[in-house]
C-alpha positions in Angstrom: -4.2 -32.6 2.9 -4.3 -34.0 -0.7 -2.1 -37.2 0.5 -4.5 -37.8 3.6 -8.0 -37.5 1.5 -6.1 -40.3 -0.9 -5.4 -42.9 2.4 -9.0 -41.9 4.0 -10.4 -43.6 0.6 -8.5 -47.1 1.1 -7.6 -47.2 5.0 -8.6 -46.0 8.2 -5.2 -47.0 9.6 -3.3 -43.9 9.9 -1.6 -40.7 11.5 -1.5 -37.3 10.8 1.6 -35.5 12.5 2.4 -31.7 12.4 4.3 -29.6 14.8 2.2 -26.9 13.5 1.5 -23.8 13.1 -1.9 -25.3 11.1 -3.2 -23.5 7.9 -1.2 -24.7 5.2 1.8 -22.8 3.9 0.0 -21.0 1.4 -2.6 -19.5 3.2 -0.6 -18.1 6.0 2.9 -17.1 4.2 2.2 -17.7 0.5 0.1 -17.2 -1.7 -2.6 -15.5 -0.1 -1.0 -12.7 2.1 0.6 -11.4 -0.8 -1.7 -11.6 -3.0 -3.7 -9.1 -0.3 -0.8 -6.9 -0.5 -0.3 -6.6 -4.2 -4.0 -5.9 -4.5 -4.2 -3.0 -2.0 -0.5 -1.9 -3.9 -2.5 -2.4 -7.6 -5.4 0.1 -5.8 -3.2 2.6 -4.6 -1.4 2.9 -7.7 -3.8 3.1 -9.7 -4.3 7.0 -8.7 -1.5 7.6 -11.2 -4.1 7.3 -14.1 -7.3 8.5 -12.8 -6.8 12.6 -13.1 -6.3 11.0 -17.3 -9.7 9.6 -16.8 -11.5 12.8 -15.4 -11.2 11.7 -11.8 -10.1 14.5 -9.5 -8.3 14.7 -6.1 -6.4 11.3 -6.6 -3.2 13.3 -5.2 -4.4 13.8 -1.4 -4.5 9.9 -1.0 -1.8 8.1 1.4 -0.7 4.6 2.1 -1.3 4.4 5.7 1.3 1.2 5.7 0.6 0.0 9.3 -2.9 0.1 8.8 -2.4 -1.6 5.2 -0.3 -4.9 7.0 -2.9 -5.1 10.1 -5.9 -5.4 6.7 -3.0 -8.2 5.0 -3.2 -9.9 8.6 -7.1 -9.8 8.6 -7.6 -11.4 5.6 -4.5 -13.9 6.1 -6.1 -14.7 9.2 -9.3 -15.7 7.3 -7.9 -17.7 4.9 -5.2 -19.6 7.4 -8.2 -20.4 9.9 -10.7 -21.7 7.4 -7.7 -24.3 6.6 -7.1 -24.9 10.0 -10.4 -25.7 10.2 -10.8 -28.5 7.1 -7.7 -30.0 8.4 -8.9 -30.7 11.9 -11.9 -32.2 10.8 -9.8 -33.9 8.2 -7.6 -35.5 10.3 -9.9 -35.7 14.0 -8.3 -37.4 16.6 -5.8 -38.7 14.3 -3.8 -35.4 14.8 -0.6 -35.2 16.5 0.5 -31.9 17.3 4.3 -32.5 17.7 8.1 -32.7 16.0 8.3 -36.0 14.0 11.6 -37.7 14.0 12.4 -40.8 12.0 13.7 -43.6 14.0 14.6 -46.2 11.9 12.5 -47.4 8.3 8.9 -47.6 9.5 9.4 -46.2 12.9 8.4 -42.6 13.9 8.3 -40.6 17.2 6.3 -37.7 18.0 6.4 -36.7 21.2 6.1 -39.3 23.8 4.8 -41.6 21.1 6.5 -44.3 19.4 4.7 -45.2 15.9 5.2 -48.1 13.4 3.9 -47.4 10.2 4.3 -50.0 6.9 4.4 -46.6 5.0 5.3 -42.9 5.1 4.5 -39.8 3.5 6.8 -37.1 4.1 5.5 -33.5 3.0 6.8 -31.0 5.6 7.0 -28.1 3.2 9.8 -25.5 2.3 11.3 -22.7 4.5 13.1 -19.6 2.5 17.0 -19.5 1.6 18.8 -17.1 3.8 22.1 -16.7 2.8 24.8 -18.0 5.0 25.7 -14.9 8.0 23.0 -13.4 7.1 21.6 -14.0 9.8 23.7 -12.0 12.2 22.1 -8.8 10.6 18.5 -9.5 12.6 15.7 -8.5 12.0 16.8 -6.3 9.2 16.3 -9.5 7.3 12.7 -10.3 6.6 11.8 -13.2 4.5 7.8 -14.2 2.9 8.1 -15.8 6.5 8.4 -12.9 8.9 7.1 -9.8 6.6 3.6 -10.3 6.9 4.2 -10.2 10.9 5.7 -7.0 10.5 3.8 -3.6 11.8 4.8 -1.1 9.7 7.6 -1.4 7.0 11.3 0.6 7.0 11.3 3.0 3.9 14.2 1.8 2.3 14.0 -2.1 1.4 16.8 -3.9 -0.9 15.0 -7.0 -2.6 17.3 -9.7 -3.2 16.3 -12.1 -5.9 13.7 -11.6 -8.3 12.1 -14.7 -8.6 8.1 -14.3 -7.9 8.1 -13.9 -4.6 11.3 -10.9 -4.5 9.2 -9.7 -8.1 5.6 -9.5 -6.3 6.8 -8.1 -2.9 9.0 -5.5 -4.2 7.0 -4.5 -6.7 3.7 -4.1 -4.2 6.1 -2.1 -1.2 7.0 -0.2 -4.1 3.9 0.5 -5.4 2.8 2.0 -1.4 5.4 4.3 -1.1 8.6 2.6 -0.2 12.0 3.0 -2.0 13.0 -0.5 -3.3 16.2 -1.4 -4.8 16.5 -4.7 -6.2 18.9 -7.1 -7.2 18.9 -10.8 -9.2 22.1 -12.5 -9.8 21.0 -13.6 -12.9 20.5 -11.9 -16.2 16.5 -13.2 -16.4 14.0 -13.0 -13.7 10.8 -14.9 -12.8 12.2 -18.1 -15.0 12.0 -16.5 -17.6 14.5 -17.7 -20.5 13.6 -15.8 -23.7 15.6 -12.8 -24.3 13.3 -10.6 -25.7 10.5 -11.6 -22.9 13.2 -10.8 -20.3 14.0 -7.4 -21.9 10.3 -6.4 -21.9 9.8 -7.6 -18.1 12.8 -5.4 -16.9 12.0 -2.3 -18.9 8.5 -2.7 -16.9 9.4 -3.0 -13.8 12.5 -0.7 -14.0 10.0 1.9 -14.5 9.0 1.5 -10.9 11.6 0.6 -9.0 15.9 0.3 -9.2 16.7 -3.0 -11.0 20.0 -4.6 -11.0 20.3 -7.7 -12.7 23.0 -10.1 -14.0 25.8 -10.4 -10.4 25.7 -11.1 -6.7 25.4 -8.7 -4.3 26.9 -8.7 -0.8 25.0 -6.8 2.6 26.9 -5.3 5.6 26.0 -4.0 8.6 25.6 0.0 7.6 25.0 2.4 11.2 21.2 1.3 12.2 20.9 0.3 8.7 22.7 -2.2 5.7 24.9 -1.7 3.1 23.8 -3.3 -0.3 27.1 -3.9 -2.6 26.7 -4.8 -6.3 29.7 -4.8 -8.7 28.2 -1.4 -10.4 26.8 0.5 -7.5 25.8 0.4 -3.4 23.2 1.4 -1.4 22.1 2.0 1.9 18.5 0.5 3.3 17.0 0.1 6.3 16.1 -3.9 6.0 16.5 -6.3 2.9 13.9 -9.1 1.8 15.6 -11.9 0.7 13.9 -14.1 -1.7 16.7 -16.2 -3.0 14.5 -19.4 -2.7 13.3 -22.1 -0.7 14.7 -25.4 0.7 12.8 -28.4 1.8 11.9 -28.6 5.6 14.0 -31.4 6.4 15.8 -30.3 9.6 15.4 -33.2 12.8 13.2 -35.4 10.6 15.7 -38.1 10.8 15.9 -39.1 7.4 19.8 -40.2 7.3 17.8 -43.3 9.7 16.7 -44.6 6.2 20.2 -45.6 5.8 19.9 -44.5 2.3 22.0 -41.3 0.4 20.7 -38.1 0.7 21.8 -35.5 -1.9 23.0 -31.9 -0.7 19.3 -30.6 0.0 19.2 -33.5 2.2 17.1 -35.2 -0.2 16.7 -39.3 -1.1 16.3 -40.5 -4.7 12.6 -40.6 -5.6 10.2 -41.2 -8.4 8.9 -38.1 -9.7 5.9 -40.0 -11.4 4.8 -41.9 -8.4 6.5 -40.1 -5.6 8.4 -43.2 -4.1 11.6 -42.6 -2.5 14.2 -45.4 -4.1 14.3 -48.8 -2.4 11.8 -48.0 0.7 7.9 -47.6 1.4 8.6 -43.8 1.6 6.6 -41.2 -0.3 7.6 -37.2 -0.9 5.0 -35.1 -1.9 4.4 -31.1 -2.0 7.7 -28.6 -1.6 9.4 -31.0 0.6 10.7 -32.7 -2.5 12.5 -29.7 -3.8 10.8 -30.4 -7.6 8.2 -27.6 -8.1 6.7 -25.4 -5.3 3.7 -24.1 -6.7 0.4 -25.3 -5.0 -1.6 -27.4 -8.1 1.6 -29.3 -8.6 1.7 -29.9 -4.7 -2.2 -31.0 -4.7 -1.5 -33.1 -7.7 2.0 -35.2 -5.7 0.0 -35.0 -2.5 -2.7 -37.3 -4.5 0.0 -39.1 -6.3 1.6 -40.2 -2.8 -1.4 -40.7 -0.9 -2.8 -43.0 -3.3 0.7 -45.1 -3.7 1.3 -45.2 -0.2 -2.2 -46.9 0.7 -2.3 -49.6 -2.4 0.5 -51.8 -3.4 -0.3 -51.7 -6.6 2.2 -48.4 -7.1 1.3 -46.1 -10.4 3.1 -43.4 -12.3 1.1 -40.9 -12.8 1.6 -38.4 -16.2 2.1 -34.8 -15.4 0.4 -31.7 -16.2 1.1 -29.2 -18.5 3.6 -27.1 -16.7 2.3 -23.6 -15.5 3.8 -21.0 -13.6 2.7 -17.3 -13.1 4.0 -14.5 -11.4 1.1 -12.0 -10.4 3.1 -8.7 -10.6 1.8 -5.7 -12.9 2.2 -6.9 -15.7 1.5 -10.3 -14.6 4.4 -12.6 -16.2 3.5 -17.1 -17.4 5.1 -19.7 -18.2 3.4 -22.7 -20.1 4.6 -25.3 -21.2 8.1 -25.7 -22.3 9.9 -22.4 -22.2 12.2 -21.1 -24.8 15.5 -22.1 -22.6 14.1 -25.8 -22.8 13.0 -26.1 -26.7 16.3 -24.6 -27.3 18.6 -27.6 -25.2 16.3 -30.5 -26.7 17.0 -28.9 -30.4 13.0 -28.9 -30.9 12.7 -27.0 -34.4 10.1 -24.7 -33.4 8.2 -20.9 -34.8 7.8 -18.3 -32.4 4.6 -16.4 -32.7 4.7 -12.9 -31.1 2.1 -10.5 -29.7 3.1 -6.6 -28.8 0.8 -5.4 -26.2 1.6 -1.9 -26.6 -1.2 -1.2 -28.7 -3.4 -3.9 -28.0 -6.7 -2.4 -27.9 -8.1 -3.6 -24.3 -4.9 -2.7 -22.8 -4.5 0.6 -24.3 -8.1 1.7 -23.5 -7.4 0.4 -19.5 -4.3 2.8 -19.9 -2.0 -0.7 -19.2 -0.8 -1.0 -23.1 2.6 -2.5 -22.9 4.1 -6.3 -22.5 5.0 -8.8 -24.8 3.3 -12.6 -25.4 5.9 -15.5 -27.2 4.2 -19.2 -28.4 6.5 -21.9 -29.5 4.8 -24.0 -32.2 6.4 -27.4 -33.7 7.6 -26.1 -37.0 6.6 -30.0 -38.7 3.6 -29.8 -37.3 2.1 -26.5 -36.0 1.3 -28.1 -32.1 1.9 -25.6 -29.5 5.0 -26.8 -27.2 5.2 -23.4 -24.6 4.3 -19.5 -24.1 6.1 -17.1 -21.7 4.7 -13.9 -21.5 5.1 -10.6 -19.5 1.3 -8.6 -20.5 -1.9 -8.0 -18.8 -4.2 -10.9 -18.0 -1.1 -13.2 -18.2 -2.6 -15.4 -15.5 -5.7 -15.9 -17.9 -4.3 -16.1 -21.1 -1.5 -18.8 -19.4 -4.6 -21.2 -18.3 -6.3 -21.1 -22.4 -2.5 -21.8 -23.5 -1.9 -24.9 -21.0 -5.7 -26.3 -21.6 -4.7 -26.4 -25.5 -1.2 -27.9 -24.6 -2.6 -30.5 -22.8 -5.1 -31.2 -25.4 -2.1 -31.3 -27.8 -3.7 -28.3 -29.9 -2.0 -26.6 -32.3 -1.8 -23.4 -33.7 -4.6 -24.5 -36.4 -6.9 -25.6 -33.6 -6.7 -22.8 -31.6 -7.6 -20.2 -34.3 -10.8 -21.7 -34.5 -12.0 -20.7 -31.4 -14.2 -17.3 -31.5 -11.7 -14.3 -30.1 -14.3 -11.8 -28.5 -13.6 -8.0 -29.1 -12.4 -5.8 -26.9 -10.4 -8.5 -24.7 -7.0 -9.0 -24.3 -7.5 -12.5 -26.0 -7.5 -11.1 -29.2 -4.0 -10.5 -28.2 -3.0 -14.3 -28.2 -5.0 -14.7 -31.6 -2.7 -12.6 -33.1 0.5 -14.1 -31.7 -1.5 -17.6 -33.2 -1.5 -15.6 -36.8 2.0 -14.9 -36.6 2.7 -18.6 -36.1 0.9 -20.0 -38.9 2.4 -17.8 -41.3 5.5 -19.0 -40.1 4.7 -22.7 -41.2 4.8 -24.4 -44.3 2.0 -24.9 -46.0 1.6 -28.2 -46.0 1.2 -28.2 -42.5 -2.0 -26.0 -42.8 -5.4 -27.6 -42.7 -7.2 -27.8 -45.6 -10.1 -26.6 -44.2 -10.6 -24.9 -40.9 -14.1 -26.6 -39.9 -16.3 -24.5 -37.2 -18.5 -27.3 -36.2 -19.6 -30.6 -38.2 -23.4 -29.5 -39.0 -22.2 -26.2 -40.9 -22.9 -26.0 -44.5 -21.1 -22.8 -44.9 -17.5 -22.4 -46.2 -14.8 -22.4 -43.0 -13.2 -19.1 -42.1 -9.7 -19.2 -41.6 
């Protein structure tokens, strides 16, 4: 949709194919079903705390879980149609509701239709990892594709990755009653890299639910049921959500007719900056290029390709600050360049922390608990990255990419008022740590609240 509202701007000459089903991925597997779910799981679990606040009979409420999927459906079904809706009258009669296959370079057929096109934008999405022979186990294996289709939900449910979507989902099916066990084959989860970050997300969630981190796992078939086997333990469930990660949705497109290489995804070089496959009028956009599956970056290479593939006069375009958020309780971000990254580039860099566990908002909203880690340029005090596991991550992630791209640093950013009670108080004194860390010199000489003001600076 970004990529088509870029060629409606400089040419009327075009195509829009897509088997369908309409309503972008997003809105009808993504990010908007589960975030339904994790919100009715956040309100259910919340009764834990309200006999503490004087609020009585908290203990006769139930998670009615087929009736909690049919209200996920509802609102999915809200948000898919209203897309389905701004892409037909994006596109009008320039739809084509069918299979593309790639022919040959500039040659396309969609059902009985045979299309020449001087350029093409491929952005067919991504379709979840399920391991291979897997699949032989059924419908015991749901994926963010099939769970939100489901009625009512097994009690026992492995989770097997914890990336965001295994961290998210388990934690919410969890949180309404059903017996998760979950597994990562790595040591970190949700991206995160530093060690300390990691160690505070898995004592969090391991207070909810099993987690086993740091080896694969293997699944057999178990009676009606599977057979979860980690080096250090097994289990029995009744289903098991993989969420191991996505591939591009490349299947039947055709693109081996390019006559060009394809890497082991299936993939042709290409340009990250202007989204050009190498050597041919071809543009990848969105989670069909494997880079970054998260929706602003898919807007942003939809725009990218949309606009190169209409002009000949092909740009790079600079990329935002990177931002990624998990919305599990507590919510996790990553801005910027993580610890993992500063680390392999030998970036000299202070690390300003932030304990949440008696951080005043949290502790009064009976969520204390978390941790917050900015990465400052030791030469020069300008903030490189932040990963964080803490309430209100998703907030405090946004003011640390806005000052990232803005090239703040530690200096700049104390300047700006911190209002009291909020959890932004929190990253103020993560900001304090950091500038004690730094030499001196590197300190302003005064800290200047506006131009106009006669009165000393406070620092």
């Amino acid at each position: 949709m970004s990529a088509l509202r870029q060629v409606q701007r400089h040419t009327d000459d075009y195509v829009i194919i897509d088997r369908g089903p309409l309503g972008t991925r997003c809105a009808r597997l993504g990010c908007m079903p589960s975030k339904v779910l994790i919100s009715a799981a956040k309100d259910f679990h919340r009764r834990h705390v309200l006999e503490r606040e004087g609020i009585r009979g908290a203990e006769r409420l139930a998670a009615d879980i087929p009736a909690v999927m049919r209200h996920v459906r509802l609102m999915r079904d809200h948000f898919a149609g209203s897309m389905v809706e701004v892409i037909e009258g994006l596109a009008g009669d320039r739809l084509i509701r069918a299979k593309a296959e790639i022919t040959a370079r500039g040659r396309i057929r969609a059902a009985d239709r045979e299309i020449e096109a001087r350029t093409i934008i491929i952005a067919t999405g991504s379709r979840p990892v399920v391991p291979g022979g897997w699949e032989r186990f059924g419908d015991r294996i749901l994926t963010s594709d099939t769970i939100f289709e489901q009625e009512d939900l097994p009690h026992r449910i492995a989770v097997i990755g914890l990336g965001p979507v295994g961290l998210e989902l388990g934690q919410a099916l969890s949180r309404l009653g059903i017996e998760i066990t979950a597994f990562s084959m790595k040591d970190k989860i949700a991206a995160i890299t530093d060690p300390q970050v990691n160690a505070a997300a898995v004592e969090a969630f391991s207070g909810e639910f099993a987690v086993h981190t740091g080896a694969a796992v293997q699944v057999q078939e178990s009676g009606d049921g599977l057979l979860v086997v980690h080096p250090r333990m097994e289990v029995a469930v009744d289903a098991a959500l993989v969420a191991v990660g996505s591939s591009p949705e490349l299947a039947g497109l055709g693109l081996e007719n390019f006559d060009v290489q394809l890497n082991e995804a299936g993939l042709p070089q290409f340009d990250v900056h202007t989204g050009r496959v190498e050597g041919l009028d071809v543009f990848i956009a969105g989670d069909a290029n494997g880079c970054c599956a998260i929706l602003h970056e898919a807007l942003d290479e939809g725009f990218i390709a949309g606009r190169n593939a209409s002009t000949a006069d092909i740009k790079g375009f600079c990329r935002r600050t990177r931002l990624h958020i998990v919305f599990s309780d507590p919510q996790i971000a990553i801005v910027g360049m993580d610890r993992g990254q500063l680390h392999d580039n030998g970036d000299k860099f202070v690390v300003g922390r932030a304990d949440f566990a008696g951080q005043s908002r949290a502790v009064l909203e009976l969520h204390a608990g978390g941790l917050m880690h900015i990465y400052a340029r030791a030469e020069s005090g300008r903030l490189l990255g932040a990963e964080l596991v803490c309430p209100d991550a998703e907030h405090l992630g946004h003011q640390l990419a806005l000052a990232m791209q803005n090239n703040m640093t530690v200096f700049d950013m104390l300047q700006m008022p911190f209002y009291h009670p909020t959890t932004e108080e929190a990253l103020r004194t993560a900001l304090r740590d950091a500038a004690r860390q730094l030499p001196a010199k590197v300190a302003p000489a005064e800290l200047s609240l506006c131009d106009s003001a006669p009165e000393p600076p406070l620092s």
